[in-house]
KOLLO-407689 format. One record per atom (N, C-alpha, C): x negated, y negated, z; chain; atom name; residue in three letters. Coordinates in Angstrom, 1 decimal. Atoms other than C-alpha are relative to their C-alpha. Layout:
# residues N
east | north | up | chain | atom | res
X | Y | Z | A | CA | ALA
...
END
This chain:
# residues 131
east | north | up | chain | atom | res
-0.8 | 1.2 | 0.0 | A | N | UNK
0.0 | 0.0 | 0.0 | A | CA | UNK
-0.9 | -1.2 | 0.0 | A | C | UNK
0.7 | 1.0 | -0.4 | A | N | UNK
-1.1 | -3.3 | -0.6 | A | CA | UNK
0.7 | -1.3 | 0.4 | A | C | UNK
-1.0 | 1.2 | -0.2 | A | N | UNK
0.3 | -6.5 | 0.8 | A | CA | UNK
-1.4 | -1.4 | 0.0 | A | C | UNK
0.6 | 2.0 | 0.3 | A | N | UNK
-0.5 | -10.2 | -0.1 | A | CA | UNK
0.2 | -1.0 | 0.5 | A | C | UNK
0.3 | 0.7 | -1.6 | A | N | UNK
-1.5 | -12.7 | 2.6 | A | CA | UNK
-0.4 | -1.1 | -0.4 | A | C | UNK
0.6 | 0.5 | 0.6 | A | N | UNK
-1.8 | -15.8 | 0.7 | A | CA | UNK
-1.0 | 0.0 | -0.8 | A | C | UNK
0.9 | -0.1 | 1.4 | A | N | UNK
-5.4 | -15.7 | -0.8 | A | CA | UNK
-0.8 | 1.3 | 0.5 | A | C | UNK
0.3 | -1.8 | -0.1 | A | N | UNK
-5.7 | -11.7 | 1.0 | A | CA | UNK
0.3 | 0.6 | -0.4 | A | C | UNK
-0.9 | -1.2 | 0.1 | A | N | UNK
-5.0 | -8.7 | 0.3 | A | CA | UNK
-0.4 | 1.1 | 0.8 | A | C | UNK
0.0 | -1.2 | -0.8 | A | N | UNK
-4.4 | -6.0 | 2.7 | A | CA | UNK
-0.3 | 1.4 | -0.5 | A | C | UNK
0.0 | -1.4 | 0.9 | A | N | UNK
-5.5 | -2.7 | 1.1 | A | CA | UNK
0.4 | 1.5 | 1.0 | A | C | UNK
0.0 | -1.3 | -0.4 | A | N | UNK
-4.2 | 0.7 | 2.8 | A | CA | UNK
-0.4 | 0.9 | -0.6 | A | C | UNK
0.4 | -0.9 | 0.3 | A | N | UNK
-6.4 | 3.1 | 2.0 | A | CA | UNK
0.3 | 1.7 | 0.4 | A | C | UNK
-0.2 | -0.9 | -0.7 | A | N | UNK
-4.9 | 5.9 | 4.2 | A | CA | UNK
-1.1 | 1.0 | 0.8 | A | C | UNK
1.1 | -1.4 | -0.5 | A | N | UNK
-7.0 | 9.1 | 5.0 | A | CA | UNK
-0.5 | -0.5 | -1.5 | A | C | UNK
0.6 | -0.1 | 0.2 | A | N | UNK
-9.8 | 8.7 | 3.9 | A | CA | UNK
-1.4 | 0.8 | -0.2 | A | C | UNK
0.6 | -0.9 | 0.2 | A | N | UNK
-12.5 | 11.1 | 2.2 | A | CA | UNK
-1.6 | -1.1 | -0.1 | A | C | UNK
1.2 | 0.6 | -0.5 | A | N | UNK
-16.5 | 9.9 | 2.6 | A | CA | UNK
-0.3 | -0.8 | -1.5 | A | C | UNK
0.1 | 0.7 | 1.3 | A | N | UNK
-16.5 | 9.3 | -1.4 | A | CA | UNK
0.7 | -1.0 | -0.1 | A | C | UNK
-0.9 | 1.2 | -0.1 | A | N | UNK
-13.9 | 7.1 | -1.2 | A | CA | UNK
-0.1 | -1.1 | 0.5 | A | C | UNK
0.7 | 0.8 | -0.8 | A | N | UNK
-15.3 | 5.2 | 1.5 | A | CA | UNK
-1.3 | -0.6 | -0.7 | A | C | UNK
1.5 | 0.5 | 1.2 | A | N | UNK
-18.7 | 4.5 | -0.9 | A | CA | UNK
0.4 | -0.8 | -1.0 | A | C | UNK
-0.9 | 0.5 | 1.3 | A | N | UNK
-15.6 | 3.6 | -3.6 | A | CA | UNK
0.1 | -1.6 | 0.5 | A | C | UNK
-1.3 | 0.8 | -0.9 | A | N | UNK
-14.1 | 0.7 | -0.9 | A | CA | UNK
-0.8 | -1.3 | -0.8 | A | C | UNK
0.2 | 1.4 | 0.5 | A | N | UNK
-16.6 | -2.1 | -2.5 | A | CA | UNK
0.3 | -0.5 | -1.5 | A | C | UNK
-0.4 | -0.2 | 1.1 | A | N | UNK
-16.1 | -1.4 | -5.9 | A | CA | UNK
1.6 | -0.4 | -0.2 | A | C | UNK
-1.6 | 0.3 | -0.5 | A | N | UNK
-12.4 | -1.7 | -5.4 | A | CA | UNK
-0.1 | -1.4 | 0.3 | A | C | UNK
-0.4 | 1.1 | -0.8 | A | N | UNK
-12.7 | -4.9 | -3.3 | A | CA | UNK
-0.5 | -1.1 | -1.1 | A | C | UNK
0.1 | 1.0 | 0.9 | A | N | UNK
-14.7 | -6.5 | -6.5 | A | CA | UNK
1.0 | -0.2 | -1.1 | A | C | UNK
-0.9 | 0.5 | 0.9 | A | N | UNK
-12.2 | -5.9 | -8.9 | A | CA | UNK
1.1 | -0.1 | 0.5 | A | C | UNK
-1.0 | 0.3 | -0.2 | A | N | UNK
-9.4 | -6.6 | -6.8 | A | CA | UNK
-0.4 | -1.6 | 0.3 | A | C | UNK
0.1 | 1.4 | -0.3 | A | N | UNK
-10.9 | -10.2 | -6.1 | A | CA | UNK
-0.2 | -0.3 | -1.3 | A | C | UNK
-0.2 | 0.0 | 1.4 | A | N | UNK
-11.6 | -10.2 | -9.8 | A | CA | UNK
1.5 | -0.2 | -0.7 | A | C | UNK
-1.4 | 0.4 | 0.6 | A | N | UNK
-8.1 | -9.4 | -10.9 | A | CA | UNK
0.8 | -0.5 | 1.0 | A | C | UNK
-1.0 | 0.6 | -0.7 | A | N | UNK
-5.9 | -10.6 | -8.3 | A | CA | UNK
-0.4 | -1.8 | 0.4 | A | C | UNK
0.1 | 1.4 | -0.1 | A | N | UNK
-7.6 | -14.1 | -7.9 | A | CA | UNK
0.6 | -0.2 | 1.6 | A | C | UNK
0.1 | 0.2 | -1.1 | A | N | UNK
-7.8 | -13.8 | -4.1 | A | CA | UNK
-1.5 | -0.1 | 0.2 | A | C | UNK
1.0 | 0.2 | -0.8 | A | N | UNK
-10.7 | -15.1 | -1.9 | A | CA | UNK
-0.6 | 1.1 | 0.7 | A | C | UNK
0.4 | -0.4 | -1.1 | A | N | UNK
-11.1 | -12.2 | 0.4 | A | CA | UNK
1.1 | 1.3 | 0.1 | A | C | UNK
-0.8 | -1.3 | 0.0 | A | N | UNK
-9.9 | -8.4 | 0.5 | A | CA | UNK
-0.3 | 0.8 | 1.3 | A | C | UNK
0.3 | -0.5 | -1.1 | A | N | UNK
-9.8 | -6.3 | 3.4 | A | CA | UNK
0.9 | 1.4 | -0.2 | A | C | UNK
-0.1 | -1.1 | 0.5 | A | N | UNK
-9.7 | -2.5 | 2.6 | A | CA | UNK
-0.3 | 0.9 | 1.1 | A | C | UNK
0.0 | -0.6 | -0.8 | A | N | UNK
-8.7 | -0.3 | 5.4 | A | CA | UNK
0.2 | 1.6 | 0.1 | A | C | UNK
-0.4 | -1.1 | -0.1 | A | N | UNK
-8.7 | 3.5 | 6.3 | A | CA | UNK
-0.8 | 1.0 | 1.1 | A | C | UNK
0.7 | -1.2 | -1.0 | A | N | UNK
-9.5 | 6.5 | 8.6 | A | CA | UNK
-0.8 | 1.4 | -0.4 | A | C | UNK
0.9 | -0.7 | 0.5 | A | N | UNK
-12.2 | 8.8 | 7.8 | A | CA | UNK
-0.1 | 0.8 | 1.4 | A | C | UNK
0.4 | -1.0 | -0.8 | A | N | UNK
-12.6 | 11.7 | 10.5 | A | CA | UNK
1.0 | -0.9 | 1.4 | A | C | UNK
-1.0 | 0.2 | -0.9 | A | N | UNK
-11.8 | 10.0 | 13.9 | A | CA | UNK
-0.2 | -1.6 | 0.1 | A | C | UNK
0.7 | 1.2 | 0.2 | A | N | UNK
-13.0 | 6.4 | 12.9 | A | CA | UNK
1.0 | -0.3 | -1.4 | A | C | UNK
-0.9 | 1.3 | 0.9 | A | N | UNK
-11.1 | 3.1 | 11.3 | A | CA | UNK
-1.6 | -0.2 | -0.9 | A | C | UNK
0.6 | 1.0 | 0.6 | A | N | UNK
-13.0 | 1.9 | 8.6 | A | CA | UNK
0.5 | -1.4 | -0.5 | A | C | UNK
-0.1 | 1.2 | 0.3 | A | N | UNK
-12.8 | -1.4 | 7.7 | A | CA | UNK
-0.8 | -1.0 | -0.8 | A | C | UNK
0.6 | 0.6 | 0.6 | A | N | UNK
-14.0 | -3.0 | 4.4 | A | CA | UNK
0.5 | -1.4 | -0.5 | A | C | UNK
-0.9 | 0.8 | 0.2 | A | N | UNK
-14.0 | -6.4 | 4.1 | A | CA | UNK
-0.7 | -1.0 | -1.1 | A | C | UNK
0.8 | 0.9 | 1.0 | A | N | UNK
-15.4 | -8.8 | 0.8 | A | CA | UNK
0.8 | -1.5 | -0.1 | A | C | UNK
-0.5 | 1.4 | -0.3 | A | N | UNK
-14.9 | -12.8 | 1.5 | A | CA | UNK
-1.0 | -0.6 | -0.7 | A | C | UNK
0.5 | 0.9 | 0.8 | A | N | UNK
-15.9 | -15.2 | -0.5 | A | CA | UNK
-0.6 | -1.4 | 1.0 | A | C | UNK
0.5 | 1.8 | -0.7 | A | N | UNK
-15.6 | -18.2 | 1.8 | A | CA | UNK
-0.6 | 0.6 | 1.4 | A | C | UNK
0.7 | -0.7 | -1.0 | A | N | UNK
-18.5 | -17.6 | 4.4 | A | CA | UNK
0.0 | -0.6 | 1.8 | A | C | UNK
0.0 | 0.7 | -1.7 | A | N | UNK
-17.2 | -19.6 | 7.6 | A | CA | UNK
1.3 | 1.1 | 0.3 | A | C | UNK
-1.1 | -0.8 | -0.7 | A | N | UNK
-14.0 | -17.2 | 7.4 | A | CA | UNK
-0.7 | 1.7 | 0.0 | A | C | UNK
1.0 | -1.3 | -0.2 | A | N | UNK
-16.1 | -14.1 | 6.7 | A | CA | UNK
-0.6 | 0.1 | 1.5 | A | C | UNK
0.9 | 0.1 | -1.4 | A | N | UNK
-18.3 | -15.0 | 9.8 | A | CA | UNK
1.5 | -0.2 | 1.3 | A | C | UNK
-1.2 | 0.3 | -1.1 | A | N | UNK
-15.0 | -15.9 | 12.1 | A | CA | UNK
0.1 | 2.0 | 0.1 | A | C | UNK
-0.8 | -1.6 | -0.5 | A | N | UNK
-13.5 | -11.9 | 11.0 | A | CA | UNK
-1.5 | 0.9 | 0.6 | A | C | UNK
1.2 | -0.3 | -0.4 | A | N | UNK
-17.4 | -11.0 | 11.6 | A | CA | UNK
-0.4 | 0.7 | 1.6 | A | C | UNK
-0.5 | 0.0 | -1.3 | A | N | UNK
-16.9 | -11.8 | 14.8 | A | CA | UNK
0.6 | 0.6 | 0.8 | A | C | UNK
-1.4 | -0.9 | -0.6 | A | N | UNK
-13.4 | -10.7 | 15.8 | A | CA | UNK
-0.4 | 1.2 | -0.1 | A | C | UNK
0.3 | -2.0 | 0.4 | A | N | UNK
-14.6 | -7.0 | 14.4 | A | CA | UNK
-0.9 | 0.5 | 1.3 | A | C | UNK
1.2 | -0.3 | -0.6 | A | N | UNK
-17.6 | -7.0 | 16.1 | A | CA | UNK
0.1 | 0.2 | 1.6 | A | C | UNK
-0.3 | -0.1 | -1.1 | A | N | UNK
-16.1 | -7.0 | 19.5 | A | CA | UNK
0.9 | 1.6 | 0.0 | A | C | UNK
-0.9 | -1.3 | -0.1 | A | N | UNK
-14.0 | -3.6 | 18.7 | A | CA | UNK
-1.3 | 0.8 | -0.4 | A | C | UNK
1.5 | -1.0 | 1.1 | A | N | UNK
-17.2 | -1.9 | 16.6 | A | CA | UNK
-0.7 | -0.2 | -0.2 | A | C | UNK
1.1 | 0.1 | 0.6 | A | N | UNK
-19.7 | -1.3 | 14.9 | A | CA | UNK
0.1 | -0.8 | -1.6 | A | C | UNK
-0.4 | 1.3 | 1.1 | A | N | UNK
-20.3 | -4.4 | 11.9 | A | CA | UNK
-1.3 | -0.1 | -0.4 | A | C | UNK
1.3 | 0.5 | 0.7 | A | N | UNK
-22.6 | -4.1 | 9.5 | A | CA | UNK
0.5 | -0.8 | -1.5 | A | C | UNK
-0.6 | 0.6 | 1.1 | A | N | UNK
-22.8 | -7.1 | 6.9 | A | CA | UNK
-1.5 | 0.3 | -1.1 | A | C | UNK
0.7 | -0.2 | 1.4 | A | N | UNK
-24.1 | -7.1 | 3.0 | A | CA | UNK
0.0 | -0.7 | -0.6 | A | C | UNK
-0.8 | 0.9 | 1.1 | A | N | UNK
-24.1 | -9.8 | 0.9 | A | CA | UNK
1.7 | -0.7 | 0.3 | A | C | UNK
-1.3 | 0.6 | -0.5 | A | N | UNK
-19.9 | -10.9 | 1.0 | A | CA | UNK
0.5 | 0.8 | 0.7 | A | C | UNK
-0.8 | -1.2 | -0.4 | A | N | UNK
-19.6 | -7.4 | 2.3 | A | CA | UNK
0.0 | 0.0 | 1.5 | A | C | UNK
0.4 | -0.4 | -1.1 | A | N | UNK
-18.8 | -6.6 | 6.0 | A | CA | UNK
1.0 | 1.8 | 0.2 | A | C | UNK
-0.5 | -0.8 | -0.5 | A | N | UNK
-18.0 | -3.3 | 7.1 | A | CA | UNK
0.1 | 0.2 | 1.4 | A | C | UNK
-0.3 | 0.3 | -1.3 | A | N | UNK
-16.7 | -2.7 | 10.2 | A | CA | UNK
0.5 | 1.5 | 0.3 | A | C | UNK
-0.7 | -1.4 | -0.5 | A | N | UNK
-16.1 | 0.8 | 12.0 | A | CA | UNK
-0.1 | 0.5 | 1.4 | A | C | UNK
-0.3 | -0.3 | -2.0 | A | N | UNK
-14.7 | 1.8 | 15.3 | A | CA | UNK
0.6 | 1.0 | 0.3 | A | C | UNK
-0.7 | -1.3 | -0.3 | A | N | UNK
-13.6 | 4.8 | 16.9 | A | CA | UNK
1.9 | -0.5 | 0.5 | A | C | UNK
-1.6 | -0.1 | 0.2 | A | N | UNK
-9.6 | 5.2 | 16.8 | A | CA | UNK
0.5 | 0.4 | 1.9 | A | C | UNK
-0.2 | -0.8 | -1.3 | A | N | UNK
-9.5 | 7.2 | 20.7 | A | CA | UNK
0.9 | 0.2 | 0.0 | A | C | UNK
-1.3 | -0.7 | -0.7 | A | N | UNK
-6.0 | 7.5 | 22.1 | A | CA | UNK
0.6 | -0.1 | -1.3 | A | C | UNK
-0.6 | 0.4 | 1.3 | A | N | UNK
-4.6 | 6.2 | 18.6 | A | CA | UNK
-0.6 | 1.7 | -0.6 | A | C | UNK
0.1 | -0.7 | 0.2 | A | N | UNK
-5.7 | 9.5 | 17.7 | A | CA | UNK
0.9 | 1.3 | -0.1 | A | C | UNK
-1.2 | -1.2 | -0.7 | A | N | UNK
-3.3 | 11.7 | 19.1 | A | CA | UNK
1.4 | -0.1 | -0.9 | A | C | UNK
-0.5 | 0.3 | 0.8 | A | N | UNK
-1.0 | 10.1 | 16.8 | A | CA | UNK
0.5 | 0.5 | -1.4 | A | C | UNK
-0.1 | -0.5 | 0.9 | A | N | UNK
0.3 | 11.1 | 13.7 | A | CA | UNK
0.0 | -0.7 | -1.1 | A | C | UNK
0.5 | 0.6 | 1.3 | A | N | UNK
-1.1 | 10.1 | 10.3 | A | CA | UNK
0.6 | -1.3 | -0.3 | A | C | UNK
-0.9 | 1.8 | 0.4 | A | N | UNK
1.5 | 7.1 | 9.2 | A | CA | UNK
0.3 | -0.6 | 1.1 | A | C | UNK
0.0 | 1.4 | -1.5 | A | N | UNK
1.9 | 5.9 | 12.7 | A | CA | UNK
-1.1 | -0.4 | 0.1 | A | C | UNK
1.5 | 0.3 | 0.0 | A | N | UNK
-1.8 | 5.8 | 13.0 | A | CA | UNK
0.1 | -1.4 | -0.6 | A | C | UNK
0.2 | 1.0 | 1.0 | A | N | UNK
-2.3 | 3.6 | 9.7 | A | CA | UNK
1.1 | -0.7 | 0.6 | A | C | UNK
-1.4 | 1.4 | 0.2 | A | N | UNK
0.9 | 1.3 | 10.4 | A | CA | UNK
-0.9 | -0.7 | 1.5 | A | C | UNK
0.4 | 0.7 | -1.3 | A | N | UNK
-0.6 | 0.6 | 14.0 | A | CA | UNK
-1.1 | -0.6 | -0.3 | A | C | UNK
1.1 | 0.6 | 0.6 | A | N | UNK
-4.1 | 0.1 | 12.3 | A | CA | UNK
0.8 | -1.3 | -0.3 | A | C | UNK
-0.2 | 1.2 | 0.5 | A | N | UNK
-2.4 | -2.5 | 10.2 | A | CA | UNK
0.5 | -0.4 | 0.7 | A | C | UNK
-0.2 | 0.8 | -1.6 | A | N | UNK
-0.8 | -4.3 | 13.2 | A | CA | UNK
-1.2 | -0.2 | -0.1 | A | C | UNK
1.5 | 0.6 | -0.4 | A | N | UNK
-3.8 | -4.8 | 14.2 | A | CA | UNK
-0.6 | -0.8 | -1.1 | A | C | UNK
0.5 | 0.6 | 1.1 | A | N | UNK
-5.5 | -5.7 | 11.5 | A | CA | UNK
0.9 | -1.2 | -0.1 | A | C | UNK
-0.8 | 1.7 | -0.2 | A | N | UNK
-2.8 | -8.8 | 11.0 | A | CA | UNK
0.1 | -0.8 | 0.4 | A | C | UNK
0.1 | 1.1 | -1.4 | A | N | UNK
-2.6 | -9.7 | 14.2 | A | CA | UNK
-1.2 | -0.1 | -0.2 | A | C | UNK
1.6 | 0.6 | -0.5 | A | N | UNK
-6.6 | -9.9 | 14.1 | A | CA | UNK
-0.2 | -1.2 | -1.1 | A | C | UNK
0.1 | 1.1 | 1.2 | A | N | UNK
-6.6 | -12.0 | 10.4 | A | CA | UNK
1.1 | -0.8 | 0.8 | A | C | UNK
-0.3 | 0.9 | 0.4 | A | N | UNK
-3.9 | -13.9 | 11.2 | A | CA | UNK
-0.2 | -1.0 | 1.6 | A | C | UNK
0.7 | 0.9 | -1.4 | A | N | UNK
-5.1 | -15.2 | 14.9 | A | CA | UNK
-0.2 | -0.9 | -0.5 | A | C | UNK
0.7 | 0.6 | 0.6 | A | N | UNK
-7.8 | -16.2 | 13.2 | A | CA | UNK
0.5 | -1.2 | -0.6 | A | C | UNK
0.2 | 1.1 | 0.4 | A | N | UNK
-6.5 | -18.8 | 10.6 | A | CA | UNK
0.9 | -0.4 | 0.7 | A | C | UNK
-0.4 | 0.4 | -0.8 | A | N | UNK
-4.0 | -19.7 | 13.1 | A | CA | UNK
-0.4 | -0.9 | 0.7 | A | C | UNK
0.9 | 1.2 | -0.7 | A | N | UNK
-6.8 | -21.1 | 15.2 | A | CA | UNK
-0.5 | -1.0 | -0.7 | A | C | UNK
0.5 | 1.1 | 0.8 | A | N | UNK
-8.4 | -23.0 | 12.5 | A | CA | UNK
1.4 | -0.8 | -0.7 | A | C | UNK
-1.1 | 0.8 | 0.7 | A | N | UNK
-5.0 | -24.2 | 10.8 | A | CA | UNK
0.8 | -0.9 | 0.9 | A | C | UNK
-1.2 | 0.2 | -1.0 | A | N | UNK
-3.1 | -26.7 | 12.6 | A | CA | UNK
1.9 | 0.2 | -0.2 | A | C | UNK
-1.1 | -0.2 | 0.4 | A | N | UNK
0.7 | -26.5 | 12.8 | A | CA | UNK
0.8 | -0.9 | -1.3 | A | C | UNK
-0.8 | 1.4 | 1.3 | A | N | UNK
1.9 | -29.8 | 10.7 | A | CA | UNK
-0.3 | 0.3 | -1.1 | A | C | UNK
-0.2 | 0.0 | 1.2 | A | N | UNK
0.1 | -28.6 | 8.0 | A | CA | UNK
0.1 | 1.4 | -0.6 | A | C | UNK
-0.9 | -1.5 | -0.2 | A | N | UNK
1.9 | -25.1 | 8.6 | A | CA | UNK
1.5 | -0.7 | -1.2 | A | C | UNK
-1.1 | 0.6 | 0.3 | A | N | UNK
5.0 | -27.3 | 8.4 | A | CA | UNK
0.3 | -1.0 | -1.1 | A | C | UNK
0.8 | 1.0 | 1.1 | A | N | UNK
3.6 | -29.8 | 5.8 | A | CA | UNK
0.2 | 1.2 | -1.6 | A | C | UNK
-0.1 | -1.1 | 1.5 | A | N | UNK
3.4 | -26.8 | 3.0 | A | CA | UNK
0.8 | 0.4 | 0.1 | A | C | UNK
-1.4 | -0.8 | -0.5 | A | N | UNK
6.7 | -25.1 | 4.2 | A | CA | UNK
0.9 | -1.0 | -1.1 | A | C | UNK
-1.3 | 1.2 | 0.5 | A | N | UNK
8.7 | -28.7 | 3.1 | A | CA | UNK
-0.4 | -0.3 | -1.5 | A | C | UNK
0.4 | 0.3 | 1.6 | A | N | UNK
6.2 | -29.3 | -0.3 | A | CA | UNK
0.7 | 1.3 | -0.9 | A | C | UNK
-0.5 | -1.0 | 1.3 | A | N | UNK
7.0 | -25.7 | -1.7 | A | CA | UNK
1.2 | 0.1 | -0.1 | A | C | UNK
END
């Protein structure tokens, strides 16, 4: 599933196989390629571990999710690339599509804190009344 988050895109990758996982940047260039988003974020579970790939363009918001990640896992960056991988624990016990759906929760809530904090509200309310 993919869902569109102004200039994101949320990628569900599901279960995930180790080739697949090697695939996730590849993917993340041609979806910033064709989709004309900033910044993709390509999620899935491989064994008992979230991955989390993510390719940003703009490097102050890159370094904000850098951050946020880096407090749940392990965050290694590449170029626009950061991957990010953390063990799953009790979320485990879980069953496949609850799993992923609670991942992404998370994942949302963690992106959309973020431009939250940097955005103020007026010009929340300010683009609401222009479009």
């Amino acid at each position: 599933m993919i869902r569109r988050i102004g200039d994101l895109l949320l990628v569900n990758g599901g279960e995930i196989s180790r080739d697949e996982l090697e695939l996730m940047p590849k993917v993340s260039d041609y979806l910033i390629d064709k989709e004309n988003v900033s910044t993709v974020v390509i999620y899935g579970v491989y064994d008992t571990k979230a991955y989390v790939l993510i390719k940003c363009l703009d490097e102050g918001k890159r370094e904000a999710l850098r951050k946020k990640f880096c407090s749940v896992g392990d965050v290694k960056e590449v170029g626009n690339y950061l991957l990010a991988k953390f063990q799953l624990g009790i979320l485990n016990l879980t069953k496949n599509g609850r799993k992923l759906q609670i991942l992404e929760d998370i994942l949302l809530e963690t992106i959309q804190i973020r431009d939250r904090r940097y955005m103020s509200r007026l010009n929340e309310i300010r683009r609401l009344v222009v479009a």
